[in-house]
N, C-alpha and C positions, 0 to 999 in steps of 0.2 A: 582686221576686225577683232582677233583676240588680243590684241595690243590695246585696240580702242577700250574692251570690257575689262581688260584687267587695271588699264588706268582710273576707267569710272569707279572701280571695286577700291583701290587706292584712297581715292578722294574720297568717296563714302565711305571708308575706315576711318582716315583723318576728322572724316566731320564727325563724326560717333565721339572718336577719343576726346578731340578737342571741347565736345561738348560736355563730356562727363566729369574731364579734368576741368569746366568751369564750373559745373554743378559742386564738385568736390569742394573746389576752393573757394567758390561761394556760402556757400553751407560751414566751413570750417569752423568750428569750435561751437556750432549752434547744437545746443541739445535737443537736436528732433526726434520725431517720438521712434518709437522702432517699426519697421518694418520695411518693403522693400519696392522698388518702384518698375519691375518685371522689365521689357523689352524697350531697347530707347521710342523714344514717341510714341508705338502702340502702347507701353506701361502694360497695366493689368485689365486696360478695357475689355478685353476680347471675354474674359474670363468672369468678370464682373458682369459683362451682358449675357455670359452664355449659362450663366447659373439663373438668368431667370428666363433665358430660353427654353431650359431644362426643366424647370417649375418651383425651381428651387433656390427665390433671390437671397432669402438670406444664409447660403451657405457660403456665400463669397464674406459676407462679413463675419459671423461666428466663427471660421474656423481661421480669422485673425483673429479675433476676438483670445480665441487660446492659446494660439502661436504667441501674438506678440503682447498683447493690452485687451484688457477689458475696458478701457476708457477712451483709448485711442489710435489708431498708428497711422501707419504713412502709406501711400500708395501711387501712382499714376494713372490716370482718366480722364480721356477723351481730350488727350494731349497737353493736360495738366498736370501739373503736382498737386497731390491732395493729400490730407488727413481727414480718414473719419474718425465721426464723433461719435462712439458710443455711449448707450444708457440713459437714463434719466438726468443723470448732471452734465453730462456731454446738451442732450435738448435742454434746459436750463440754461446752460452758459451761452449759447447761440442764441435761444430765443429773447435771453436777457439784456442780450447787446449788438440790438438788430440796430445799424445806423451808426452803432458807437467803436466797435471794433471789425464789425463785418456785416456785408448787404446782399443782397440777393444775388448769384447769379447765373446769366443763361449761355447755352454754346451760341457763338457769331451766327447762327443761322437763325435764331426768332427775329434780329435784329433786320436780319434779310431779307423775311417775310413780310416782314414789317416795315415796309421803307418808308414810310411818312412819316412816322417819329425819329426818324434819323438827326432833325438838328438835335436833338436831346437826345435819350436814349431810351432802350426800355425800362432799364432800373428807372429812370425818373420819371416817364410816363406810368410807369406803377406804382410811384409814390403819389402821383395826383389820381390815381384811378381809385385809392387807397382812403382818399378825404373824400372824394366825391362819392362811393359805396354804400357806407355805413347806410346812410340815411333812407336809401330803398330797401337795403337789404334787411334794414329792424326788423323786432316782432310785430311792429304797431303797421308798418308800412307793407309786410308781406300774410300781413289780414286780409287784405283787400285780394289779394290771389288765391286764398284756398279756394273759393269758387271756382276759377278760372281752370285751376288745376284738377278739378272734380268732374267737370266738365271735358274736358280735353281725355281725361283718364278714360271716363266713359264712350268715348269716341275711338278710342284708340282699341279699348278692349273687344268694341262691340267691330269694328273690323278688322281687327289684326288676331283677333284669339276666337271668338266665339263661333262654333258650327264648324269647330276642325278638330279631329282626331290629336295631332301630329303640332306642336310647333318647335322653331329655332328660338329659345331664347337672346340673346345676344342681341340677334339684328331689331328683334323686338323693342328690348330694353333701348337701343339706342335709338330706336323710331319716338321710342315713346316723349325722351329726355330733349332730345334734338326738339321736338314738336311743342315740348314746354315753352324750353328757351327761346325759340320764334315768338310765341305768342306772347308769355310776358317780357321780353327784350325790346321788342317792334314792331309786336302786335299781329304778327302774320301768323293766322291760324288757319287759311285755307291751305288741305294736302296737296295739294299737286304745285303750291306756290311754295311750301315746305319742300316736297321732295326736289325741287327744282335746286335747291341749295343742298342737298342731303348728299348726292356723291362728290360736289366738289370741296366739301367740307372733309371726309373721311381723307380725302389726297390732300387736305392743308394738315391734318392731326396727324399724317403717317408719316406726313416729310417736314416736321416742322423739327424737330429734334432729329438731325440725321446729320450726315457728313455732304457741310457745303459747298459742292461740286456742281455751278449751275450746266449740264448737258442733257441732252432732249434723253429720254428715258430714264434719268435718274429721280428717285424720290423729291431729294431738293428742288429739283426743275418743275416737277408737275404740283407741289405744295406752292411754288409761287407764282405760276399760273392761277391753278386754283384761287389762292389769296387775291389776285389781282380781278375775277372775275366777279369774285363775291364781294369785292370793295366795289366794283363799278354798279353792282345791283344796289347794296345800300346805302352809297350815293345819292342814288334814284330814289329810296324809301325816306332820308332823311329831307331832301329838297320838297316830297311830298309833303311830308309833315310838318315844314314851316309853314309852308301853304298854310295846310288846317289847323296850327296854332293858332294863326294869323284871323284864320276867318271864323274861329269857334268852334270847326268840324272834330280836332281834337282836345283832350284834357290834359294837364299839365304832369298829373300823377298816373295816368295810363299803363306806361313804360319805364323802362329808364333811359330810350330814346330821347323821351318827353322831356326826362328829368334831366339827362346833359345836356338839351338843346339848350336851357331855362336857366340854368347855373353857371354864371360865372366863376374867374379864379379872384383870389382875392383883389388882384388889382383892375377887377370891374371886367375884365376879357371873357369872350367865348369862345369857346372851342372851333375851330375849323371844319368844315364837313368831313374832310378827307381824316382828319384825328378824331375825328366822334364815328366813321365809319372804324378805321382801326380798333378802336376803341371796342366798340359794337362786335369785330371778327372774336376779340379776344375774349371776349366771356363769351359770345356761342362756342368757340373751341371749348372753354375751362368750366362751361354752364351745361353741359352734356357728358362728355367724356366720362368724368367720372363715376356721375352717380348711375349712369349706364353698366358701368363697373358693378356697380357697388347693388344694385336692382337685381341684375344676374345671378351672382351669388346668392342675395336671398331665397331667390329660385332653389338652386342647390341644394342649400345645408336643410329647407323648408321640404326638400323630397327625401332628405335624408333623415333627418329627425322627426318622427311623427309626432313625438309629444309634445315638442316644440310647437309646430305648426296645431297639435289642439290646442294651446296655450294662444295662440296668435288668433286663431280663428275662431275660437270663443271670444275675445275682448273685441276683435272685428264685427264679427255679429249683433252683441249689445249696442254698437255705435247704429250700426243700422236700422237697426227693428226699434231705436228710439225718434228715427228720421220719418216726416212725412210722406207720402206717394211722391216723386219729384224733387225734395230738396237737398238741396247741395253741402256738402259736409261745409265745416267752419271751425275758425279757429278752436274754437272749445271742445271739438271732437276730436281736434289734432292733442291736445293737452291732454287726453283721456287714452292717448294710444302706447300707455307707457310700460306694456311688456314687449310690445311690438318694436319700440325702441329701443329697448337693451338686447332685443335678439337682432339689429338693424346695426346696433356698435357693435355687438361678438363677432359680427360678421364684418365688419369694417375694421374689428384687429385681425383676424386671422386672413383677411383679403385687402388689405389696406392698398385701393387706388392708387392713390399715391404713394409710391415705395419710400420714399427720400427724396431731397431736394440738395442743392447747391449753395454756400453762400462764399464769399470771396473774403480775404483777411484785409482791411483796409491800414493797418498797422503792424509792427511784431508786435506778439502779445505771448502770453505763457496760457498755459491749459495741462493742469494736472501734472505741472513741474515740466513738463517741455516747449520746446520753443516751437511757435508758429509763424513763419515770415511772411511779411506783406505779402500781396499778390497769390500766394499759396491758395486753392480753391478746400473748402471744408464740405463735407458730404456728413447729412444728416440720414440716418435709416431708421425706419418707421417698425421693423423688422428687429433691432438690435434692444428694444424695452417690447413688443409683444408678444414675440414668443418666446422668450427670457423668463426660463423657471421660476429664476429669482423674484422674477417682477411679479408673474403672470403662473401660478401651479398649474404645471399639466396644461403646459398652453397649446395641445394638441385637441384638448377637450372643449368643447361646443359647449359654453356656460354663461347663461343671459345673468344668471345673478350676480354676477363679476360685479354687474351696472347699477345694483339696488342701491339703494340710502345711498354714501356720499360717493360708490364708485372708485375706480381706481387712482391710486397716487398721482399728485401731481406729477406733470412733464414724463407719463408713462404712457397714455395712450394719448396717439399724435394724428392720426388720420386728416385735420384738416392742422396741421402744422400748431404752429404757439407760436406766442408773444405779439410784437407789432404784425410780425405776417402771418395771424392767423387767417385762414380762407376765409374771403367775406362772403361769402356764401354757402359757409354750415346751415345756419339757419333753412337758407332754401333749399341747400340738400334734401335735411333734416325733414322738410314739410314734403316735396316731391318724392322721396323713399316711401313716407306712412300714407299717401295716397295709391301708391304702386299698390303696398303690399293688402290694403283695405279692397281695390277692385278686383286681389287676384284670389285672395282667400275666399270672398264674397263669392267667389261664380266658380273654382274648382278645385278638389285636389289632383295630384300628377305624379306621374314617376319617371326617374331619370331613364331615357333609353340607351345610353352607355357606363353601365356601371361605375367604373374607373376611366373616368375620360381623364386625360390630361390636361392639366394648368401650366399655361404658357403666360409668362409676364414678360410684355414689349411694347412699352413701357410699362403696363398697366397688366394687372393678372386677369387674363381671360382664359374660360375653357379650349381646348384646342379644334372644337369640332361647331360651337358657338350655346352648345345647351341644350339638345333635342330633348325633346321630353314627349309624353302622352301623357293627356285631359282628360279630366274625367270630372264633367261638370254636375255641381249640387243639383239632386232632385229638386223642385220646385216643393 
């Protein structure tokens, strides 16, 4: 038996050396940027995740940032070679040559979850999801939902918060977002036909980025389960829906169910049910997740700063007390919420949902005098221009006027990405936030009930305990 381990110890040396002397002599003479790429195959993953399991994602990048480049260097993740990109010219260069030198990309496991777009892939089902977007997601076309969203707000708050001492933010905010996206995606706004999708959706978001291992107890195994349950349900919602195309019972511009049934690709084709159900899982994962994120926080810095939150709840109030008994906020009260939206981006720098992203080098190319070779994965941080002195003074400080008149520098504040792949759904962020924060100032102030809770980010920066607070609702 020790013959047997010490021979396997052998050949796992061999495979080590072997691989490093092909790295070495692959790479020869290439001027790659500096730095280093930690343990063979683990790399520097463990440490890069465990600094935002700590609360702290960007000390994995800043304290390369001084080690090696402030612009760039090199690293290993999530069985990659990778260089990030720092700063402002770093997102610039990437956002400026989405398609041309490099494309979006995801670990083997969305692909997994995802197996109906498998003849193509996800990058290319995102570049069609990408022409098809726009067009619901305009200003012009998400008029039509501030009601919907005013409505839903009010149902949400008047059972989920009102006539309780005590609430969990978190679970809330994600009750709330999850419940949007049902209703304007598919049009399902009854709760109990929401919650019926609401746990197997949290097991497709926890195991969709994770290590794809399919066995029974592992994350990956119960995220494609999951997945598979909630495509055989929207199957069932989209087969209804042609029905009521068909016979008048629905509208064309309803949803965006409506709108990919209805829309061809250029060459006259419709979508498949099964890829308009995919289609459909993907933005409720990416149509919740974050601004749930990002709704939370408001919470927070809104119990921690009072004078902020008088600033917020005064311009809230005017919108109000200019509304009839009954009517529904509207586009134009959304246009009028504009300190509430620069305290809604301070809060989306210093909490940025999305930490960074992925994109793949589709050629060698150079980038600030060093070599990047094809295949090489690039990581962009959202974290490496926000809280950047340089960028951003005292970017520890809670300061809505950052956001006044033109705002900060281009390609400095990234929260919903740049260039071609900017999030097609800022906009409806942006409208679903200023209704959150419009029904919550309306009906209470609150204080945090764990002082210094901790922020854990996995993926996403969430409190560690989920937000307890105590209400304390406006006298009538």
């Amino acid at each position: 038996m020790e013959l047997f381990f010490a021979s396997l110890l052998s050949i796992f040396v061999l495979v080590v050396l072997f691989s490093l002397h092909f790295l070495l002599y692959k790479n020869k003479g290439a001027n790659l940027p500096p730095g280093k790429t930690g343990w063979p195959v683990i790399g520097e993953s463990l440490e890069f995740l465990s600094t935002g399991w700590k609360g702290h994602p960007e000390k994995f990048i800043f304290d390369r940032m001084t080690k090696y480049s402030t612009q760039v260097f090199r690293t290993s993740l999530l069985g990659e070679k990778a260089a990030v990109f720092c700063g402002a010219a770093g997102n610039k260069f990437l956002f400026s040559n989405e398609n041309k030198l490099v494309q979006a990309w995801w670990p083997s496991s969305v692909d997994k979850v995802f197996p109906s777009s498998n003849q193509t892939s996800s990058k290319e089902e995102a570049i069609k999801m990408r022409k098809m977007l726009p067009n619901f997601f305009k200003p012009e076309a998400l008029q039509r939902y501030v009601g919907i969203m005013d409505t839903i707000a009010q149902r949400h708050f008047a059972t989920g918060w009102e006539n309780k001492e005590e609430v969990v933010v978190f679970p809330l905010a994600k009750n709330f977002t999850f419940w949007l996206a049902c209703r304007v995606f598919v049009s399902v706004e009854d709760p109990n036909h929401v919650a019926k999708f609401a746990d197997p959706f949290n097991l497709l978001a926890s195991g969709l980025i994770s290590i794809p291992i399919d066995l029974p107890g592992t994350p990956f195994h119960r995220a494609i389960k999951a997945s598979n349950f909630i495509r055989k349900e929207l199957v069932a919602i989209i087969k209804q829906r042609k029905i009521d195309l068909a016979e008048g019972k629905a509208t064309p511009t309803q949803d965006i169910l409506s709108h990919m049934l209805l829309t061809s690709d250029e060459n006259g084709k419709f979508m498949a049910e099964l890829d308009v159900a995919d289609k459909i899982l993907g933005l409720l994962v990416g149509g919740h997740d974050t601004a749930s994120s990002a709704c939370t926080f408001v919470v927070k810095y809104l119990a921690e700063l009072p004078e902020v939150y008088e600033g917020v709840y005064k311009e809230q109030m005017e919108i109000a007390k200019s509304k009839a008994p009954g009517e529904l906020l509207n586009w134009d009260d959304i246009q009028k919420m504009r300190y509430s939206w620069n305290v809604a981006c301070e809060v989306l720098r210093l909490a940025p949902p999305l930490q960074g992203a992925f994109r793949e080098a589709l050629n060698d190319f150079k980038f600030n005098g060093f070599s990047i070779p094809k295949g090489w994965k690039i990581y962009w941080s959202a974290n490496s221009t926000h809280r950047n002195p340089e960028v951003f003074p005292e970017p520890l400080k809670f300061d809505p006027s950052r956001f006044e008149g033109s705002g900060p520098a281009p390609y400095t504040f990234v929260p919903f990405g740049g260039g071609p792949r900017m999030c097609p759904g800022k906009e409806y962020a942006r409208v679903e936030i200023l209704v959150f924060m419009h029904h919550l100032v309306k009906r209470f102030r609150w204080e945090k009930m764990i002082p210094d809770e901790k922020i854990v980010v996995d993926p996403m920066p969430i409190p560690a305990k989920g937000l307890p607070i105590r209400l304390y609702p406006h006298k009538a």
